[in-house]
MARLO-211177 format. One record per atom (N, C-alpha, C): residue in three letters; chain; atom name; x negated, y negated, z negated. Coordinates in pm, whole numbers. Layout:
MARLO-211177
ALA, A, CA, X, Y, Z
...
//
This chain:
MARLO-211177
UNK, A, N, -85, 120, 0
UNK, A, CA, 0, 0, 0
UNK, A, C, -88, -124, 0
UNK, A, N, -77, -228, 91
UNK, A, CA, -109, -358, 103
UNK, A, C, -80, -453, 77
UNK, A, N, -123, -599, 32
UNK, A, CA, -33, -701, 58
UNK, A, C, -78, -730, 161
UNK, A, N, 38, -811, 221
UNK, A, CA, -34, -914, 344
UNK, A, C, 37, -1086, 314
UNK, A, N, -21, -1168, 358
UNK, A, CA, 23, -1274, 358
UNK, A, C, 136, -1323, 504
UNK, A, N, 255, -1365, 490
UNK, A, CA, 321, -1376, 588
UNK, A, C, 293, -1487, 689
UNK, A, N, 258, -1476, 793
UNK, A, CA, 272, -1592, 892
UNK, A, C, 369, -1692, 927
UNK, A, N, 495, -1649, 919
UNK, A, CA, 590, -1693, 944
UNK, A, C, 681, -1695, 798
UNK, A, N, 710, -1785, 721
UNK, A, CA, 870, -1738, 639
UNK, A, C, 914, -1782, 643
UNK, A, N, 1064, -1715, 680
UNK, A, CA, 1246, -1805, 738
UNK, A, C, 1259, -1882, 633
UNK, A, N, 1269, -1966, 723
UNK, A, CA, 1408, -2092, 577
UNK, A, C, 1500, -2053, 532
UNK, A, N, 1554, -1958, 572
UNK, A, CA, 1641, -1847, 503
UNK, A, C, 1603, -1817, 341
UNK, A, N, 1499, -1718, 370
UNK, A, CA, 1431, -1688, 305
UNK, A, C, 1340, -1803, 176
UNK, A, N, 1309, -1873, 234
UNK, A, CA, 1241, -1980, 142
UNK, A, C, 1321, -2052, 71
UNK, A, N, 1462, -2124, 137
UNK, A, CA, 1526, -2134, 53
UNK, A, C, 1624, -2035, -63
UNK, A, N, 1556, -1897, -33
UNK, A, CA, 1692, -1824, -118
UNK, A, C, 1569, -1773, -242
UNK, A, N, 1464, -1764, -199
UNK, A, CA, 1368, -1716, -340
UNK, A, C, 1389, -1802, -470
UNK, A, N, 1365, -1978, -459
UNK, A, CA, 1390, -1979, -577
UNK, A, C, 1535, -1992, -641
UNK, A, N, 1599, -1978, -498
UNK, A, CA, 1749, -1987, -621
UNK, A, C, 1794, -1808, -682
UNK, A, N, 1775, -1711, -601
UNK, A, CA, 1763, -1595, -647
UNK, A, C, 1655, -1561, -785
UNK, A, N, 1524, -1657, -824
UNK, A, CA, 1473, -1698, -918
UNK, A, C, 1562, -1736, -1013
UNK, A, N, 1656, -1869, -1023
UNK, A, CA, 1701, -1936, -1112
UNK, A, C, 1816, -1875, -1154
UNK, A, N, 1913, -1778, -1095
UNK, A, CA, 1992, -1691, -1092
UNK, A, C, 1964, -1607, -1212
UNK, A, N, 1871, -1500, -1152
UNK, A, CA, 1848, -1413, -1266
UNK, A, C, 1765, -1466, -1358
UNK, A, N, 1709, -1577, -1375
UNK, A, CA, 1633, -1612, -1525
UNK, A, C, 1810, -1696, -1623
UNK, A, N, 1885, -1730, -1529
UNK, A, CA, 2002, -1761, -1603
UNK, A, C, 2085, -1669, -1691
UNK, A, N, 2086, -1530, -1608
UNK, A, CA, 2142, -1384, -1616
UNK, A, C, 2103, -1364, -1758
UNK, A, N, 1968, -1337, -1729
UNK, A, CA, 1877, -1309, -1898
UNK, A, C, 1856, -1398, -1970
UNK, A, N, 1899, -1505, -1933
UNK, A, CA, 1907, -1613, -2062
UNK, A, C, 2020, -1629, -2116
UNK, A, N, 2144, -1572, -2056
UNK, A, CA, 2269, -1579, -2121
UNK, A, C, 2330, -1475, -2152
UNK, A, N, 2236, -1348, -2168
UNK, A, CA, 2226, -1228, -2216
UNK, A, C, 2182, -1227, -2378
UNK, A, N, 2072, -1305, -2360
UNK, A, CA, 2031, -1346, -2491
UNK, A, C, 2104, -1391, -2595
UNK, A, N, 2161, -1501, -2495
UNK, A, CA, 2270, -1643, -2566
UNK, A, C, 2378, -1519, -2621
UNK, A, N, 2454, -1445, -2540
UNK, A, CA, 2562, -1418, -2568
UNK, A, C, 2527, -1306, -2719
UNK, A, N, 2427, -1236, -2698
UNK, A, CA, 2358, -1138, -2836
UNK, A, C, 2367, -1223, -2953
UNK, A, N, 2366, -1351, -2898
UNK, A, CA, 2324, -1453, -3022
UNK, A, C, 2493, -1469, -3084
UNK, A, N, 2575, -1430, -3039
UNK, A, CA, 2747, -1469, -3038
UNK, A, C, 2773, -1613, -2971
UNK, A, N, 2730, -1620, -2912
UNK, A, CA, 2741, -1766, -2827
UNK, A, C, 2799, -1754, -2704
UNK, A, N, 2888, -1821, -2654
UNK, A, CA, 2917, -1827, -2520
UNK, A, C, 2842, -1859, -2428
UNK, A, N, 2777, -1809, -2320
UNK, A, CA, 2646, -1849, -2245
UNK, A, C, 2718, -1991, -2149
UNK, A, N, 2823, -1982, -2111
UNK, A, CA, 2928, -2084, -2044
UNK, A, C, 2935, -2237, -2109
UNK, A, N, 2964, -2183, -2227
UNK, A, CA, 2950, -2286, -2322
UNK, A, C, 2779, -2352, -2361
UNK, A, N, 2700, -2274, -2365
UNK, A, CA, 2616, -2344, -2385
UNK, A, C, 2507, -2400, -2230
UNK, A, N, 2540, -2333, -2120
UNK, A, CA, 2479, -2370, -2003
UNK, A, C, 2570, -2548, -1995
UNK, A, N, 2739, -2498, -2021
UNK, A, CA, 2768, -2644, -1991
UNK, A, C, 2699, -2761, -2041
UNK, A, N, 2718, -2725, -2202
UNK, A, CA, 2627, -2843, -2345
UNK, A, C, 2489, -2863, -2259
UNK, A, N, 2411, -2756, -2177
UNK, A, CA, 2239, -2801, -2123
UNK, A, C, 2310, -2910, -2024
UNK, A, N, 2388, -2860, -1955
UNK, A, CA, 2419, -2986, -1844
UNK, A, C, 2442, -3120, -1835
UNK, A, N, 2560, -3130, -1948
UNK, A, CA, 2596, -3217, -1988
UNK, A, C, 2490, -3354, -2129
UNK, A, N, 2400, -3253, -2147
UNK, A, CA, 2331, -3354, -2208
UNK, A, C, 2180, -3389, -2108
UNK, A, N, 2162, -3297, -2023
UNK, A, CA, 2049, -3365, -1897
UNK, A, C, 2122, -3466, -1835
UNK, A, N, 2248, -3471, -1782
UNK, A, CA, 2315, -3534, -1701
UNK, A, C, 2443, -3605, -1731
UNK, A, N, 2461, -3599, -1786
UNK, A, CA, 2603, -3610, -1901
UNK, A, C, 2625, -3768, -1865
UNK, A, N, 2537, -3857, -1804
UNK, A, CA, 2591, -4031, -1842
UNK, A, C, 2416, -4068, -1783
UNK, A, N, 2408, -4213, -1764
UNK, A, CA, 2281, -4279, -1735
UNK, A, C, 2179, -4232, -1839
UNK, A, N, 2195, -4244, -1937
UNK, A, CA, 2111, -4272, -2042
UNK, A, C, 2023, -4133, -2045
UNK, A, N, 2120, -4030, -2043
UNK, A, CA, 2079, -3868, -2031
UNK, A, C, 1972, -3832, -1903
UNK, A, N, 2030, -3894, -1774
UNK, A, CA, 1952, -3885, -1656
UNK, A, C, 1827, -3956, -1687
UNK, A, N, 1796, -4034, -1768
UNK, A, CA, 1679, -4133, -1709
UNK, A, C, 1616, -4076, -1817
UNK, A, N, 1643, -4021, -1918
UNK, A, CA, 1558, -3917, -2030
UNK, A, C, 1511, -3844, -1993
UNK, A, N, 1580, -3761, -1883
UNK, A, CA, 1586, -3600, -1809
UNK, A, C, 1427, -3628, -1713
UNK, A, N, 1454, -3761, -1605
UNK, A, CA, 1358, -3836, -1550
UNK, A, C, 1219, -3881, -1625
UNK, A, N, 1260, -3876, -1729
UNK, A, CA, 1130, -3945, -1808
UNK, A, C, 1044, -3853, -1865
UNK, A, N, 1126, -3702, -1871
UNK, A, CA, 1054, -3635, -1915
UNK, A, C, 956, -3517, -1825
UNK, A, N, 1085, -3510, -1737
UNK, A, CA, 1026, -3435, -1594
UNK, A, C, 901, -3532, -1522
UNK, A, N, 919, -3628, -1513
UNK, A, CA, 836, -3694, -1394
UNK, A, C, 691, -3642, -1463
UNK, A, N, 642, -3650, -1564
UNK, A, CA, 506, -3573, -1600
UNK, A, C, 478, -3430, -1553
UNK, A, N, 547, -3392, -1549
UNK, A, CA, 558, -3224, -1516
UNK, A, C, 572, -3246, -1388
UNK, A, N, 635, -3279, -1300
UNK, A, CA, 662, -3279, -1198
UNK, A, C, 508, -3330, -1099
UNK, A, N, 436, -3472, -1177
UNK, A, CA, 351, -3477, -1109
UNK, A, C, 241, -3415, -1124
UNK, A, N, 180, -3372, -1237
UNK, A, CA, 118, -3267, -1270
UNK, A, C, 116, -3149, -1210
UNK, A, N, 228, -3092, -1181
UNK, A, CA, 259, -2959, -1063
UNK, A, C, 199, -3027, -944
UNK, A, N, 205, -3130, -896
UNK, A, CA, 202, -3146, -758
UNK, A, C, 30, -3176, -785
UNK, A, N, -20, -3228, -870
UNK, A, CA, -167, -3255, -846
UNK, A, C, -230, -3111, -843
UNK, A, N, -185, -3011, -912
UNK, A, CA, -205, -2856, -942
UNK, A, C, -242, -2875, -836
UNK, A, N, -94, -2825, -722
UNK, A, CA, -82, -2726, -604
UNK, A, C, -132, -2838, -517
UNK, A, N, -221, -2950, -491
UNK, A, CA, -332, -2987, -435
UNK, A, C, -468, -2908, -459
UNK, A, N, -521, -2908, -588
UNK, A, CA, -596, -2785, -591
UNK, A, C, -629, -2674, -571
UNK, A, N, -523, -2621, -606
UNK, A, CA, -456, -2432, -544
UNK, A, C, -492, -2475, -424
UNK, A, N, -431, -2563, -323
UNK, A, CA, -418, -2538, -177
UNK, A, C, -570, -2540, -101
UNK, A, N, -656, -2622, -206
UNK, A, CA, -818, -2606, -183
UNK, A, C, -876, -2491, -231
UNK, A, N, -815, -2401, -320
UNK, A, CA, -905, -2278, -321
UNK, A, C, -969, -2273, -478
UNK, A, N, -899, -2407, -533
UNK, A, CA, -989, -2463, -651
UNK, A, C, -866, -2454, -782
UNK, A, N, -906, -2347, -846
UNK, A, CA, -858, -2284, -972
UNK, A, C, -809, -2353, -1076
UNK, A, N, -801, -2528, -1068
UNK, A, CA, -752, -2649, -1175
UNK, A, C, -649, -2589, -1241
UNK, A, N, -678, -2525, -1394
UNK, A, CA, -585, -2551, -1533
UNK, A, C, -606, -2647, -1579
UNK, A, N, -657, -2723, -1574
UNK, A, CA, -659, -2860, -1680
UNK, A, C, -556, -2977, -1689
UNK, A, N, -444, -2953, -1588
UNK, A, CA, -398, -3038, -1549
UNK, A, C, -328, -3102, -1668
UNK, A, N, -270, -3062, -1785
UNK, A, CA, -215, -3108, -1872
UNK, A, C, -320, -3188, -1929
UNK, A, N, -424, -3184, -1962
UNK, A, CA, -567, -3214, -2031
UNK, A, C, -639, -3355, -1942
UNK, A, N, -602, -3332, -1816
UNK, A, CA, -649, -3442, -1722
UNK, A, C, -563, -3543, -1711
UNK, A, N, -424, -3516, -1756
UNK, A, CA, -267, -3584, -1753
UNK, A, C, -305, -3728, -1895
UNK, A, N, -309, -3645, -1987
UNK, A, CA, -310, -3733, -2158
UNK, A, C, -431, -3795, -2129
UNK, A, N, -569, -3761, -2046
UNK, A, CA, -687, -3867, -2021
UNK, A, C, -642, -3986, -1945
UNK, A, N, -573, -3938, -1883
UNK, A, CA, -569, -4064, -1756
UNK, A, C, -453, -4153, -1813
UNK, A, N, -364, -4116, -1907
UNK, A, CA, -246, -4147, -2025
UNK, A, C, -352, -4294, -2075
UNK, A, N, -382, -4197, -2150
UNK, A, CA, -512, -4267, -2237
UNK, A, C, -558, -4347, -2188
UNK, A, N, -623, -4353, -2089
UNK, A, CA, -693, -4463, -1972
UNK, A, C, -612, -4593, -1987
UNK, A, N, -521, -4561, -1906
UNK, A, CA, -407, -4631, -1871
UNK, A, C, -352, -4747, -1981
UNK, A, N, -276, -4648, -2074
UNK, A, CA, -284, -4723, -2226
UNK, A, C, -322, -4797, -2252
UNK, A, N, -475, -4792, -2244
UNK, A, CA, -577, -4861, -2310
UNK, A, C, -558, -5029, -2223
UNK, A, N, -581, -4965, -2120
UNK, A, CA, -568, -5113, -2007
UNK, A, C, -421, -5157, -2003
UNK, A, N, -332, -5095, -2078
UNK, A, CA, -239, -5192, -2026
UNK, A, C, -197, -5287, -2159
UNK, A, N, -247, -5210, -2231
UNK, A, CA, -243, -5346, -2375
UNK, A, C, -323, -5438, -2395
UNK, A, N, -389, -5474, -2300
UNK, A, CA, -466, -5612, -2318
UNK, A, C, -436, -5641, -2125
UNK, A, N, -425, -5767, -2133
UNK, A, CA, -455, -5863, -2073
UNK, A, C, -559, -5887, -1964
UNK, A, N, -574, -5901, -1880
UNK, A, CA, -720, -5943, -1848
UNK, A, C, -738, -6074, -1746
UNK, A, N, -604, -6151, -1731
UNK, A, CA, -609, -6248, -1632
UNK, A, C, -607, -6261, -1513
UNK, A, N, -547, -6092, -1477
UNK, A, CA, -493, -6053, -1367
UNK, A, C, -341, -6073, -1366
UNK, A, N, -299, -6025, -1192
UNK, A, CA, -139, -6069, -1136
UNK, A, C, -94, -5919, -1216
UNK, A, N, 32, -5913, -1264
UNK, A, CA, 80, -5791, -1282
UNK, A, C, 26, -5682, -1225
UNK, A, N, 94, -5699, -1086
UNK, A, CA, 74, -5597, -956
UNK, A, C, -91, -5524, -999
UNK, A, N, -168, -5636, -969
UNK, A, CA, -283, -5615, -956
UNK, A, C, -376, -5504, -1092
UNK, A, N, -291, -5562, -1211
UNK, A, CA, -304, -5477, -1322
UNK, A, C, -264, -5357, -1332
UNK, A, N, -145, -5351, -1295
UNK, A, CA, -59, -5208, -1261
UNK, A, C, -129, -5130, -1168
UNK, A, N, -161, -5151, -1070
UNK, A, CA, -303, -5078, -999
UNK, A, C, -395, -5049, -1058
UNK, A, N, -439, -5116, -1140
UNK, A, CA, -576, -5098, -1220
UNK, A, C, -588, -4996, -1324
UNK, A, N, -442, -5017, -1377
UNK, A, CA, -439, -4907, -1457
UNK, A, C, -432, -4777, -1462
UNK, A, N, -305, -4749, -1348
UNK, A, CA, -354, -4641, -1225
UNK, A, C, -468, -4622, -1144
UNK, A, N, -554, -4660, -1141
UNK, A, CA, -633, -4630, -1088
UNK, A, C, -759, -4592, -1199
UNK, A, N, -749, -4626, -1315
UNK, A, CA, -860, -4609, -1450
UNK, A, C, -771, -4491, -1483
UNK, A, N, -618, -4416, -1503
UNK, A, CA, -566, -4324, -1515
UNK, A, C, -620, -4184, -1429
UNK, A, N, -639, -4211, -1258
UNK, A, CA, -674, -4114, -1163
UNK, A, C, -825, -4091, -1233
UNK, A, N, -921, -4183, -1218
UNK, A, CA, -1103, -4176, -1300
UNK, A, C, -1071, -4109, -1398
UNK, A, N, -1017, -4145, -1477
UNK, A, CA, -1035, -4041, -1595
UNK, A, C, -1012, -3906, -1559
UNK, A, N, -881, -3914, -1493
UNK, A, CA, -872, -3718, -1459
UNK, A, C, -981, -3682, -1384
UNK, A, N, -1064, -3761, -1321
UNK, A, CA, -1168, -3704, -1218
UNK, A, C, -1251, -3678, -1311
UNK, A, N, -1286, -3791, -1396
UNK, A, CA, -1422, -3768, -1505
UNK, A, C, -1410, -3629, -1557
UNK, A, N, -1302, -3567, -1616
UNK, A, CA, -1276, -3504, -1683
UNK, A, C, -1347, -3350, -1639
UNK, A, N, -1309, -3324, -1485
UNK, A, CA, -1320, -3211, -1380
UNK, A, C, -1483, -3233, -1319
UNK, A, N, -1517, -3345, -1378
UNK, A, CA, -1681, -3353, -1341
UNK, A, C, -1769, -3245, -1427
UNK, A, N, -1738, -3202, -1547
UNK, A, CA, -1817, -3080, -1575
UNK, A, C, -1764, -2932, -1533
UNK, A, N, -1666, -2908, -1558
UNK, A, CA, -1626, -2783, -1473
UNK, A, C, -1687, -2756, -1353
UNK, A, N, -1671, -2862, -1278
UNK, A, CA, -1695, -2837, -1126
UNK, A, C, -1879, -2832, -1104
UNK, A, N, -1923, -2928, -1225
UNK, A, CA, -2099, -2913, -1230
UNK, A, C, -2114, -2740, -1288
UNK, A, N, -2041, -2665, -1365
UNK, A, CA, -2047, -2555, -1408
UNK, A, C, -2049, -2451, -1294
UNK, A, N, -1980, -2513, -1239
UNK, A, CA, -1915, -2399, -1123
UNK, A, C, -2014, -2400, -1026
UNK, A, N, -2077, -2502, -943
UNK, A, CA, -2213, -2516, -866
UNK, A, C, -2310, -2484, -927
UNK, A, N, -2341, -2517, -1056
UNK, A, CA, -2468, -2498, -1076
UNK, A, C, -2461, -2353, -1166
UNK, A, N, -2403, -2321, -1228
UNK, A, CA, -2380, -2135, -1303
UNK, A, C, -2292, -2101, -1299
UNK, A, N, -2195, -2091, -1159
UNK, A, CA, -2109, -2024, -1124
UNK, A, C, -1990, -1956, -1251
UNK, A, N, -2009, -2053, -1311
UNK, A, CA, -1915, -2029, -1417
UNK, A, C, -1707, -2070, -1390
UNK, A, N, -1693, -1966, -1424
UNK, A, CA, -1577, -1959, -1381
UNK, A, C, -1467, -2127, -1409
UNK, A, N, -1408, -2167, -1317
UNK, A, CA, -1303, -2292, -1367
UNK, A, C, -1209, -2289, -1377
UNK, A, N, -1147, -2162, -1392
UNK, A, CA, -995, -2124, -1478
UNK, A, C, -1076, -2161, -1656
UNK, A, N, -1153, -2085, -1679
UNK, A, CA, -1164, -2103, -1770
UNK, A, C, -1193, -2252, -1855
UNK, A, N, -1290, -2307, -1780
UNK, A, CA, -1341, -2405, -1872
UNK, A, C, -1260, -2537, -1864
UNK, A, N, -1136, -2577, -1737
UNK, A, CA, -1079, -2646, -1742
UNK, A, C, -935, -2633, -1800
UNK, A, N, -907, -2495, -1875
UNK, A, CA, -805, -2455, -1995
UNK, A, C, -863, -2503, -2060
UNK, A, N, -994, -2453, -2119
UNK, A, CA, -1036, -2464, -2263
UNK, A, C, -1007, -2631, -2272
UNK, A, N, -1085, -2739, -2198
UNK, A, CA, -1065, -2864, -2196
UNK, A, C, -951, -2928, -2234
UNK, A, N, -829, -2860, -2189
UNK, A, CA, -695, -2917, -2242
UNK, A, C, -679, -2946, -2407
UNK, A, N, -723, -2813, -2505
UNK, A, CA, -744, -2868, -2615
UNK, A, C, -820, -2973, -2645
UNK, A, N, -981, -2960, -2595
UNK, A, CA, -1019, -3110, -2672
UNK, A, C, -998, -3191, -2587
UNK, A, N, -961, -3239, -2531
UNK, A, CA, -838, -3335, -2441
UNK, A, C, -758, -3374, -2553
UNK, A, N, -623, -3287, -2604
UNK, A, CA, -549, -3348, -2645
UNK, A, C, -604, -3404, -2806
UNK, A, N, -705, -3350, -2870
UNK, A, CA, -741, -3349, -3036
UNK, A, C, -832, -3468, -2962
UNK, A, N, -883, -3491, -2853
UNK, A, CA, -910, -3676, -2849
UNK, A, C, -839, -3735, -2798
UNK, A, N, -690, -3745, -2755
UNK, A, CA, -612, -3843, -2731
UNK, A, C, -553, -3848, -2892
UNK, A, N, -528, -3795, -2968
UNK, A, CA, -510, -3759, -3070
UNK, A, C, -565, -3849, -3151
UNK, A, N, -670, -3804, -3199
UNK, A, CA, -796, -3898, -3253
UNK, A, C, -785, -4060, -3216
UNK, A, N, -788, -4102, -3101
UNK, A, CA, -780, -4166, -3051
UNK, A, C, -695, -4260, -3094
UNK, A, N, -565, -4211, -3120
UNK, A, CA, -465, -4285, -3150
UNK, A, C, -381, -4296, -3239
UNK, A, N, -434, -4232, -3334
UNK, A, CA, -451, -4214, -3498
UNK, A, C, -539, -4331, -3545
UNK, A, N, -617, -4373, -3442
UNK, A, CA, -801, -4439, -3505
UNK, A, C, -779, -4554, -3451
UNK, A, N, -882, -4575, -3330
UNK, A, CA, -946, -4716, -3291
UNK, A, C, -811, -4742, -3187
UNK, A, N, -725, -4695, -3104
UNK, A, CA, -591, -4743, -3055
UNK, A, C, -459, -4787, -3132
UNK, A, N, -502, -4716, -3261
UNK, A, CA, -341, -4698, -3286
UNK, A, C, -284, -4844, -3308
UNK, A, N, -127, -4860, -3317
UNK, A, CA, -88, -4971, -3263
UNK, A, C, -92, -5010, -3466
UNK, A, N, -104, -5117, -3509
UNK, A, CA, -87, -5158, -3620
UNK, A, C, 42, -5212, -3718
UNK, A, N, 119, -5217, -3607
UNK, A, CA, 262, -5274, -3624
UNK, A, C, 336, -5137, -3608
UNK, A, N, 268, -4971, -3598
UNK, A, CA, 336, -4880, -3580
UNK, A, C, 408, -4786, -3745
UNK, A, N, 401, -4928, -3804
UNK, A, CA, 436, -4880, -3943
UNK, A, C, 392, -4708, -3947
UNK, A, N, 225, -4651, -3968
UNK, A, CA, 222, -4522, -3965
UNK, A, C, 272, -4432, -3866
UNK, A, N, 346, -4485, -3797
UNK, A, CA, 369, -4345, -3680
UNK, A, C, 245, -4379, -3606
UNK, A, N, 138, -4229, -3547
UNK, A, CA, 55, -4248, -3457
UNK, A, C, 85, -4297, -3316
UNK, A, N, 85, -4434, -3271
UNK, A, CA, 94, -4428, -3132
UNK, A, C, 38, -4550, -3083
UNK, A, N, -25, -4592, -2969
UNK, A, CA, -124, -4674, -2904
UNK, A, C, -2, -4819, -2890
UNK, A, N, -87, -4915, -2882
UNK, A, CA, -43, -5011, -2832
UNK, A, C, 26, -5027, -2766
UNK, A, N, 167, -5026, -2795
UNK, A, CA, 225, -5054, -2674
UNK, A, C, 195, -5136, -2548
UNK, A, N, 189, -5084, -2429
UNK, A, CA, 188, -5169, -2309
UNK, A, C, 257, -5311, -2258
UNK, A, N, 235, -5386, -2237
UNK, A, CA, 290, -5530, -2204
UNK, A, C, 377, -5539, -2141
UNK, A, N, 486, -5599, -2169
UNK, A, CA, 605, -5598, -2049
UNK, A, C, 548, -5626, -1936
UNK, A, N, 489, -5738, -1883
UNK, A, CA, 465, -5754, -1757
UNK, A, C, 361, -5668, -1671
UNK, A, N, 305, -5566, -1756
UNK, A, CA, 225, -5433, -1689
UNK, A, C, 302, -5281, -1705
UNK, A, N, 465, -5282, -1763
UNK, A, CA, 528, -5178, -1736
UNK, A, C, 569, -5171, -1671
UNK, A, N, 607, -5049, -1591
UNK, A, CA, 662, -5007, -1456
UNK, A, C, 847, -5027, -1497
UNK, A, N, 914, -5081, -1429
UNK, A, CA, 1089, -5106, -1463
UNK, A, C, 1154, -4977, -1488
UNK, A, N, 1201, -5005, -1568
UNK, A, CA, 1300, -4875, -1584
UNK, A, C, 1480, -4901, -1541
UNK, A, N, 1533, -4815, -1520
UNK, A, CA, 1662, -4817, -1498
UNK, A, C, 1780, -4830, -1598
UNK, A, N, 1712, -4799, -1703
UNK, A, CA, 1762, -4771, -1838
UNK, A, C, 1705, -4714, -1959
UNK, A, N, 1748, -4798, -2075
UNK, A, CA, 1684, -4789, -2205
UNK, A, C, 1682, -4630, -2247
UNK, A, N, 1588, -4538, -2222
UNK, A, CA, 1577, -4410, -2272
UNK, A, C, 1559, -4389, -2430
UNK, A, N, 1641, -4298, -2440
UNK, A, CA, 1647, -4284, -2613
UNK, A, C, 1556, -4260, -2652
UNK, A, N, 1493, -4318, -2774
UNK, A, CA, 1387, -4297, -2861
UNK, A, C, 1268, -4340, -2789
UNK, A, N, 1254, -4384, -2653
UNK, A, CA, 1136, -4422, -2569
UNK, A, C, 1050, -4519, -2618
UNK, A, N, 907, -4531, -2605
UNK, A, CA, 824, -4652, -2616
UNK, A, C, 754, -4673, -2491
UNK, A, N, 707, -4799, -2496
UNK, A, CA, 582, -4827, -2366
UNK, A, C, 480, -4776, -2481
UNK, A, N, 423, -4690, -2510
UNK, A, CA, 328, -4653, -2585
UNK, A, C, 267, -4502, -2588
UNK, A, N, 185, -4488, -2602
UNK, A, CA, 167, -4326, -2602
UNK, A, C, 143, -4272, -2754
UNK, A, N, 166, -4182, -2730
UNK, A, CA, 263, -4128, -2909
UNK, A, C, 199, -3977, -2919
UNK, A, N, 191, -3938, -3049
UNK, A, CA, 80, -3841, -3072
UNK, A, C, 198, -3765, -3139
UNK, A, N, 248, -3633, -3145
UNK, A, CA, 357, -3564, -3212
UNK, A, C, 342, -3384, -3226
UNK, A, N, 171, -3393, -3206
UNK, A, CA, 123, -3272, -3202
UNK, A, C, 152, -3175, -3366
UNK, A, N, 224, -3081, -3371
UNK, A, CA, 164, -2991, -3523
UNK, A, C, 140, -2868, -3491
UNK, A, N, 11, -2906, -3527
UNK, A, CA, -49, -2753, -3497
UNK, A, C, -30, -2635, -3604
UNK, A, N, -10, -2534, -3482
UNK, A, CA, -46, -2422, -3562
UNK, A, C, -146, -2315, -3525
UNK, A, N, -228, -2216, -3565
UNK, A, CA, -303, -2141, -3545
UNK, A, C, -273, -2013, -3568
UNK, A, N, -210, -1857, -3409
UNK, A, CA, -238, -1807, -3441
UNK, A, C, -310, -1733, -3355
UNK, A, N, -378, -1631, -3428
UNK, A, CA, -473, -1529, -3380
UNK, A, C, -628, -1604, -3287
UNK, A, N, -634, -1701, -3384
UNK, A, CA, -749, -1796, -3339
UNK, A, C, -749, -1952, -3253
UNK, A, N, -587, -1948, -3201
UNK, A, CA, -620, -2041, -3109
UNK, A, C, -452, -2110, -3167
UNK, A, N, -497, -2251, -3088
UNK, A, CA, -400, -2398, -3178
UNK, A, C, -286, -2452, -3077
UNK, A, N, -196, -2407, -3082
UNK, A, CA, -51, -2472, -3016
UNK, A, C, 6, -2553, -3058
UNK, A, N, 10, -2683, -2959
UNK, A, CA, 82, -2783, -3006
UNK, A, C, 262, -2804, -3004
UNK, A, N, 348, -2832, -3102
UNK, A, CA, 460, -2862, -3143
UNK, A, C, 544, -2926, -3026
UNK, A, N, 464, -3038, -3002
UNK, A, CA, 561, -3128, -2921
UNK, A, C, 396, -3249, -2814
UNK, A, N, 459, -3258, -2741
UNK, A, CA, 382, -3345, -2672
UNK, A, C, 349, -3502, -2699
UNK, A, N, 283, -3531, -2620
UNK, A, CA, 262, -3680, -2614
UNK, A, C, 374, -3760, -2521
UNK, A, N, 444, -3832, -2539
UNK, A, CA, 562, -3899, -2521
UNK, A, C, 487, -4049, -2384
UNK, A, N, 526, -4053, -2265
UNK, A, CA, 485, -4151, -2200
UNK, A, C, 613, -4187, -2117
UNK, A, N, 642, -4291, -2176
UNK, A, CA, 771, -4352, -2138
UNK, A, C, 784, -4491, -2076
UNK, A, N, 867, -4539, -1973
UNK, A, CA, 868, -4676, -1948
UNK, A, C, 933, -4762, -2018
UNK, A, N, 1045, -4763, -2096
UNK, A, CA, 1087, -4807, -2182
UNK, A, C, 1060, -4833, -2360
UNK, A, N, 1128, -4886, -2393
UNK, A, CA, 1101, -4901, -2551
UNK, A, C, 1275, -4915, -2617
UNK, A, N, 1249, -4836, -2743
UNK, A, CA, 1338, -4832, -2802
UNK, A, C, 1373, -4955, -2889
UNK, A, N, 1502, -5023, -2902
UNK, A, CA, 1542, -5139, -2985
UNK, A, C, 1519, -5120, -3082
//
């Protein structure tokens, strides 16, 4: 038995894999639900209705996906080169970080021009980041699945650090989170997302098992700010 890679695949076909995907991961998720005494009906509706349920829900749903979403797509730029990038979550909170940093100060630039800048000190950082892996990989063929996973942790325990310490905002009455960003260097939002800041927010609790540290909850990067 072989694989082969297909030359051709129908749109038929391409479009029916991932919904035949989302199908049966629904199947066994409301297999679960229902073991649980729950109505799987009832609770697929409650997921719907609170992703989508009204503006406020959508632009949460948006705020939270768009990280994931672009992150996947910087991935499968890599993949499509042949080039093994896990780090992408790890290269995501650097270029966070970057960003952050520049957008809470000033510098006597046009908005626009800042808003570029910051994006563009966001992209450097993810590059900086993939500059030793990739020196690993040329020079001792050391594998870059590996070392650009491992990176994601101390990635996040220095955005972390970071913003606990010499970022953190001072007016954040104790919650860890960076300076908020300047109105006139945030990107517009459509609507006030619940609980949102222009700030990047540290909400990691770790736990440790069988040697290695999973984080709780993520770092929060939002265009909005909460009243």
């Amino acid at each position: 038995m072989r694989l082969e890679r297909r030359s051709h695949v129908p749109l038929a076909l391409a479009l029916a894999a991932p919904l035949i995907a989302i199908t049966v991961a629904l199947l066994l998720a409301g297999l679960l639900i229902a073991a649980a005494g729950v109505s799987p009906l009832d609770a697929y509706a409650q997921l719907f209705v609170s992703a989508f349920g009204s503006r406020l829900s959508v632009t949460e749903t948006l705020t939270r996906a768009a990280p994931l979403i672009l992150t996947g797509l910087a991935a499968a730029v890599a993949f499509r080169a042949r080039v093994w990038n896990i780090g992408g979550e790890g290269q995501f909170y650097l270029g966070a970080l970057a960003a952050a940093a520049l957008g809470a100060h000033g510098f006597g630039l046009p908005p626009v021009l800042h808003m570029m800048l910051m994006m563009l000190a966001g992209a450097a950082a993810g590059l900086l980041l993939l500059l030793g892996p990739l020196a690993l990989r040329v020079r001792f063929g050391v594998d870059e699945v590996v070392t650009t996973l491992l990176l994601n942790f101390v990635v996040i325990l220095f955005v972390s650090m970071m913003i606990e310490g010499p970022m953190k905002d001072p007016m954040a009455f104790g919650w860890p989170q960076s300076v908020p960003i300047a109105r006139d260097y945030a990107l517009p939002s459509c609507c006030r997302a619940r609980g949102s800041t222009r700030a990047l927010r540290s909400r990691w609790r770790w736990r440790c098992w069988s040697g290695s540290s999973r984080p709780g909850r993520g770092s929060v990067w939002s265009p909005g700010r909460s009243g």
